[in-house]
N, C-alpha and C positions, 0 to 999 in steps of 0.2 A: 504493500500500500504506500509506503514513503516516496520510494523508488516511482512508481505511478505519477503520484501526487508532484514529486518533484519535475519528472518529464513534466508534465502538463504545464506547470507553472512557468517552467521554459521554453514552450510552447516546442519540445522536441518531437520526431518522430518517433513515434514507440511501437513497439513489435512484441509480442509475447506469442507461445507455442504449448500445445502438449508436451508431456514428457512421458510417460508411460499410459497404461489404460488409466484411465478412472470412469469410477462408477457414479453415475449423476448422486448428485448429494454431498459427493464425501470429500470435495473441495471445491467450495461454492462460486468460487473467487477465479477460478476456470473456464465458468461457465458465462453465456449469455445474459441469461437471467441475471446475476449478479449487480444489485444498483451500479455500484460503482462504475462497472463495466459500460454503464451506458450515458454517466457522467461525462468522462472521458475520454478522449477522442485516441483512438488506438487499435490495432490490426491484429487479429488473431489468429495464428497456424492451427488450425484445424485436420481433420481425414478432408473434407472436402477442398479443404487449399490445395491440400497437395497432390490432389488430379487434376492437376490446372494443364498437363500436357498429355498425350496423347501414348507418349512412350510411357508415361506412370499406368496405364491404365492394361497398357502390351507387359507392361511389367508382374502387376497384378493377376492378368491371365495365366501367366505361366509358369508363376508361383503356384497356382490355383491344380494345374495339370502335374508340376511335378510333383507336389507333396502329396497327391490322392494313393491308397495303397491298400490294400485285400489284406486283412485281417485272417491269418493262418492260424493261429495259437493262442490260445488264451491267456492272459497275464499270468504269472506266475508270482511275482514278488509285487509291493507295493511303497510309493514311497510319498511320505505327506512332506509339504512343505509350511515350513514355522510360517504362520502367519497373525497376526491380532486377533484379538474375538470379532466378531461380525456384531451388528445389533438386529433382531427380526423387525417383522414387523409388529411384535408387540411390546416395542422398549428393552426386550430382553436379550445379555450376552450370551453370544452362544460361540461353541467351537463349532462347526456345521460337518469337515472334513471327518474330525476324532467322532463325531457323533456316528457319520457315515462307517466309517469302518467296526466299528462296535458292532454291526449287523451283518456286516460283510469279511469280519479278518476270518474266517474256515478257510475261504474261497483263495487264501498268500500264503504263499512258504515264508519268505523273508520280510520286514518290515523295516524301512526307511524313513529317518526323520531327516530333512535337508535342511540345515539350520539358514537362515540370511546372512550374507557377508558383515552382517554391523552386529548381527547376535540379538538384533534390537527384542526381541518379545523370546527369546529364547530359554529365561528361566520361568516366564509366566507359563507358555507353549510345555514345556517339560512339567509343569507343577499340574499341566490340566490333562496330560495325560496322561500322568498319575490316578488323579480324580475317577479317569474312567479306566482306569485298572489294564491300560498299555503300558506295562514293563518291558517285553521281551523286542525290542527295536535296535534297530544300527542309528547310529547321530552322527552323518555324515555334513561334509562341509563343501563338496564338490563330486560333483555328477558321475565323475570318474570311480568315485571310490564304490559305487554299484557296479555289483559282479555283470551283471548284461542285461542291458537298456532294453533289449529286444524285446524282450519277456517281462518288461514293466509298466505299470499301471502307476502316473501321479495323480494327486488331489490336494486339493488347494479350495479357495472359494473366491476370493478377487487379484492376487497376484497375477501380475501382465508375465512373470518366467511361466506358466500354465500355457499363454498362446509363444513362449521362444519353445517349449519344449514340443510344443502341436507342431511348430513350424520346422521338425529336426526328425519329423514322424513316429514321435513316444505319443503314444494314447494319453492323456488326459481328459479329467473329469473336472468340473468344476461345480460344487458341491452348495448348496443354499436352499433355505423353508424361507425366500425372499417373497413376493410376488412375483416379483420381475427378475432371474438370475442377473447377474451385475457385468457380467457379458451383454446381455440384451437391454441393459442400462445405460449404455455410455453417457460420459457426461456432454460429449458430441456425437453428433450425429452421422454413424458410420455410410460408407460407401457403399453399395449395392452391388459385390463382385458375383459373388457365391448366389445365382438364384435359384439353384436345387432345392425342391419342396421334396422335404424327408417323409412326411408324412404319405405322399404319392407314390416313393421308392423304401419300403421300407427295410432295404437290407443297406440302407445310407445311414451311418452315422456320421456328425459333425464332431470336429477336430479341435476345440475342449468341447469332449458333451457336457451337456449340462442336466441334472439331477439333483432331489430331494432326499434328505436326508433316510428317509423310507426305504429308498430304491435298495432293490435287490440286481447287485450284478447281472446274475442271468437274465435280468429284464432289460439292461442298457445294449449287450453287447453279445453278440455269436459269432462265430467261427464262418469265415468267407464275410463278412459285412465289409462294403466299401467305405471304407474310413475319409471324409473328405475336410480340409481345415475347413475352419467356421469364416463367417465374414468379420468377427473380431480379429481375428488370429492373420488374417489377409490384412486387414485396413493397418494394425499394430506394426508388423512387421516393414509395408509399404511405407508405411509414416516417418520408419525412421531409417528409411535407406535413404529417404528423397528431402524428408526436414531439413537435415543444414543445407544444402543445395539451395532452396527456395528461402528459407532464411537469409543467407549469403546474396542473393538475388535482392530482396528485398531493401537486405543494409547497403548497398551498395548503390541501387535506381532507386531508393525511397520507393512513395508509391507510384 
């Protein structure tokens, strides 16, 4: 807000950008909507800025084609990633992922906790799954340290590594009793790569699925399903191979 306030007062050009997903709500000051935002005279990087050319959109395509892949084998290990509680939607903390697997750890041999490079919710993340009586796990700190990717299943509930690892072809889940999963939430409004209707194809799943804390594995996922990323997992990835590019454009021609 300083920062803001100060360009303006100086009557500078000012520019600001996404930096990872976010889920509408969970930084207001990102968004549109935002008073301030419209106080303000200033430019925002957006999914939709950054198909301002023609080769973003060729680019986009063929992300779309290479990452699609036939599900052969069923996950075998599973690995959560440390992330904050979530709030529902009746004011209440919730872990959503730990809840998830509570129902579903029969279906894993091994059990993976990927802590974040800052460790930031790391002792709170370890104290709550305690709570739900997950002792027997690996606390790894890099992807590598999992015996083989192939045969792994992540879950998480709003982390943007959820659509890097969809976009490296590891199955992910993304897990919430939201209304709205926080994928289908963005706090902008994604680009329309992906128009597969799963519901007309159903041996299509999307590349993080998404699911409630209820769900039963055997219900998300079977053996030959065409696994295809989501349009978060496209727009994310897109956003930040072409960001500084069009940022760099902008500081340089103004508007």
């Amino acid at each position: 807000c300083p920062i803001l306030l100060a360009g303006h007062l100086k009557k500078s050009y000012l520019i600001g950008s996404l930096h990872n997903f976010t889920e509408k709500g969970t930084l207001p000051w990102l968004e549109d909507k935002w008073p301030l935002s419209k106080l303000i005279n200033h430019e925002f990087i957006n999914y939709k800025k950054i198909f301002y050319e023609r080769k973003v959109f060729f680019s986009a395509n063929q992300f779309l084609k290479e990452k699609k892949f036939v599900l052969k084998t069923l996950p075998k290990d599973i690995l959560l990633l440390e992330e904050n509680f979530s709030i529902d939607n009746f004011g209440k903390k919730r872990y959503f992922s730990l809840e998830w697997l509570n129902i579903n750890r029969d279906h894993f041999r091994d059990v993976y906790i990927k802590q974040r490079p800052d460790r930031a919710f790391t002792k709170s993340f370890l104290e709550e799954c305690k709570n739900n009586n997950l002792q027997d796990f690996l606390l790894v700190s890099d992807l590598n340290e999992v015996k083989d990717t192939k045969e792994l299943l992540v879950i998480g509930t709003y982390s943007s590594y959820l659509l890097e690892l969809a976009a490296k072809k590891i199955l992910c889940i993304s897990i919430s009793d939201k209304i709205k999963n926080p994928f289908d939430n963005p706090a902008h409004e994604l680009v329309e790569i992906n128009k597969i209707n799963s519901l007309s194809k159903k041996d299509i799943v999307f590349n993080p699925l998404t699911a409630k804390t209820s769900s039963c594995l055997s219900d998300l996922i079977n053996i030959n399903n065409q696994i295809v990323v989501s349009n978060a997992c496209i727009n994310h990835i897109i956003f930040k191979k072409y960001v500084v590019e069009l940022l760099s454009k902008k500081m340089i021609n103004g508007k």
